[in-house]
N, C-alpha and C positions, 0 to 999 in steps of 0.2 A: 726446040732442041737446045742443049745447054751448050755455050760455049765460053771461052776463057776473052776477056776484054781488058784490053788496055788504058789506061789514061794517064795523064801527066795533072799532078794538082802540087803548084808546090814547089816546083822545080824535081820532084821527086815521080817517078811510074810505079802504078799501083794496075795490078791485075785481080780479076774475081770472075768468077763464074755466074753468068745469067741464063735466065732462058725469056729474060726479056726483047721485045719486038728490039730491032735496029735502031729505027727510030726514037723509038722510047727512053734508048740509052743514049743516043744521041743530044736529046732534048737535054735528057740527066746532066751529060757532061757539056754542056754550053749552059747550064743554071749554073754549075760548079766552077765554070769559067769566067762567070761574069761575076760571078761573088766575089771571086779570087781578085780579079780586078777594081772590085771598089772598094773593097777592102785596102786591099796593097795601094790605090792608091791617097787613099785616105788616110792611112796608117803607115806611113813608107819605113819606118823602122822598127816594127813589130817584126818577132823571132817567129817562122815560119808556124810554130804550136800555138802563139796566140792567134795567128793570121788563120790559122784550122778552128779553134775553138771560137772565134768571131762568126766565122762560118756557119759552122755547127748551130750557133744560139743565135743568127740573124732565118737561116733557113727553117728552124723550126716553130723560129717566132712568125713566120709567113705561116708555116704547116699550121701550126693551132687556128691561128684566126681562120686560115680557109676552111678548116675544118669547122667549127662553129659558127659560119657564115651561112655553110652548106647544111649543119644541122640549123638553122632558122630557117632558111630555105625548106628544109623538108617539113618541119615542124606547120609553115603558114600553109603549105598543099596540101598538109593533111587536113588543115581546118577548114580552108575551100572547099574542099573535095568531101568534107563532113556535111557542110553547110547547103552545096549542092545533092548530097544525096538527099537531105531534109527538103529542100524544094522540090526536087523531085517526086519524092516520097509524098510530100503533101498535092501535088499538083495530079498525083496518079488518084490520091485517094477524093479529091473532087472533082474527077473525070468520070466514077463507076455509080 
């Protein structure tokens, strides 16, 4: 079910409509919390839009690699799972 969610990023409250789990969003906002944080403290006199766009290109630089981590990931099961069937395949065909 959709409902409207709050959060503070920023010194500033931003609402949006999800129909994501509680959880889920909660996760969201303590990723966005803890960026906010290393950032801010790392950078203590960056203008809140730099302290956003840091964010923005430090979270998406995690996004891609996981994403291409989890495509090799998929990519070597499927070679297992080729390589297995080939075993098997061959081990059915010197069994008849």
């Amino acid at each position: 079910m959709e409902r409207i969610v709050e959060f503070e990023l920023l010194d500033q409250v931003f609402s949006f409509k999800t129909d994501l789990p509680e959880e889920m969003v909660r996760e969201i906002q303590q990723i966005l919390k803890e960026k906010e944080k290393e950032i801010a403290q790392k950078y203590r006199f960056l203008p809140p839009l730099k302290v956003a766009v840091l964010m923005l290109l430090q979270i998406s630089s995690e996004y891609v690699k996981i994403k291409k981590e989890q495509e090799d990931l998929r990519r070597a099961l499927l070679e297992k799972a080729a390589e297995i069937d080939d075993y098997i395949e061959k081990g059915s065909l010197g069994c008849a």
